[in-house]
N, C-alpha and C positions, 0 to 999 in steps of 0.2 A: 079973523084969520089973517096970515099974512100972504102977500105977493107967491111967495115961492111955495106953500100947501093949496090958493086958489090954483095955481099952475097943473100940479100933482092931479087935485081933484077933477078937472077939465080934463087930462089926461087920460084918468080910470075912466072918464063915462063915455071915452069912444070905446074902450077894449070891452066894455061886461055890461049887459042890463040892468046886472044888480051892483051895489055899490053902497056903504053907509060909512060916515065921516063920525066917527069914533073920538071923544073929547080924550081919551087915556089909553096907553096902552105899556106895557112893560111883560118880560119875556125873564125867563131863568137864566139865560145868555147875558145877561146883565142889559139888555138895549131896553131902555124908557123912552118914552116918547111923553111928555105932560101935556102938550099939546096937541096930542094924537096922529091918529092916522086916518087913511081912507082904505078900507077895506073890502077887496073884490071880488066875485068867482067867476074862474075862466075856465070851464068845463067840468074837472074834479078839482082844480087846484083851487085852496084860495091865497089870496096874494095881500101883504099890508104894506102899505106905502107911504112912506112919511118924507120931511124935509133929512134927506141925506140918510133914508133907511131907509130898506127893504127887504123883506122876509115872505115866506111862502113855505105851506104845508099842503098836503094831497087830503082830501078827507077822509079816507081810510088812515090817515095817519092820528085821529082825533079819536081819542079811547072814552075821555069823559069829560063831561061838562058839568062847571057847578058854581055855584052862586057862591064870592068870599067878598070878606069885608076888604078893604080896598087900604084901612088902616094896617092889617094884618099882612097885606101885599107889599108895602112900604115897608115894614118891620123887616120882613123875610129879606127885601134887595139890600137893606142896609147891616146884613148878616143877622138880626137882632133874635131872627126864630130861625129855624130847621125847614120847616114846613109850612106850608099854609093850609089848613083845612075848610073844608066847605060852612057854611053860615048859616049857624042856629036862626032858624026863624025871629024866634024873640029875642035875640041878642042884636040880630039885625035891622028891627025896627029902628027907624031913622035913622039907620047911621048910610053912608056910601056903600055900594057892591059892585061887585065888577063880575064878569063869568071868566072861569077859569076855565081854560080848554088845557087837558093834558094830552099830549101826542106822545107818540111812538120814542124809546130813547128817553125817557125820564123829562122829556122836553114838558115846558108849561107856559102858554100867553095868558096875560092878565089881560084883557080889555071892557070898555065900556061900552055896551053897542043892545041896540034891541034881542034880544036874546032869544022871544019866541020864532023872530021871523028866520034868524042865523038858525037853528035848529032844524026846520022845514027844510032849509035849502041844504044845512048839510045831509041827512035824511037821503035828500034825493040824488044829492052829489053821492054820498058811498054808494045806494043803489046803482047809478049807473057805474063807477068803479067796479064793485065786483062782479055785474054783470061783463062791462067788457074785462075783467080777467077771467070768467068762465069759457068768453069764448074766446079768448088768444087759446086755454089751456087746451081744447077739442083740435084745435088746428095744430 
């Protein structure tokens, strides 16, 4: 890693307990990052943070999650497909994956990150989200 992503990463581990340093990352917005990000949640939000990017979604803004080839993610940025679709099991043996999170607005991040444990936490991020807008809506 270089100077200015160990910076970054020191950074996120005073603001969140949780935090995972992400080797890829790339977005429908056109922003790649090949040498990743650090990726953190700070209540509902999560936040990714790279050298000279930064992006941030609510968890309720996360519709689906799903496993794609990381070949087919590259395809897509460089116009080459339409779409990227989720990964045939056996198509996917051995090759790279990444989890596709689509959000709210047609939006979509590619990245490379532990996938079981990002799930838990988002899980518990939307729970407390639509509990606290259940109760903004009673007041």
């Amino acid at each position: 890693m270089n100077v200015v992503f160990d910076a970054i990463v020191k950074e996120v581990q005073k603001k969140s307990s949780w935090h995972e340093v992400c080797p890829f990352y790339a977005d429908s917005m056109g922003n790649v990052s090949p040498s990743g990000v650090c990726i953190y949640l700070s209540d509902v939000t999560f936040f990714c943070k790279g050298p000279g990017f930064e992006t941030s979604f609510m968890a309720l803004d996360v519709l689906y999650t799903d496993k794609v080839l990381k070949t087919h993610v590259m395809e897509y940025l460089e116009g080459k497909r339409k779409t990227v679709r989720r990964a045939n099991v056996f198509t996917a043996l051995g090759k790279e994956t990444l989890t596709s999170l689509e959000l709210e607005g047609k939006r979509f991040i590619f990245i490379k990150f532990n996938d079981m444990q990002f799930k838990q936490l988002l899980s518990i991020a939307q729970a407390k989200q639509k509990y606290s807008k259940t109760v903004a809506d009673r007041n």
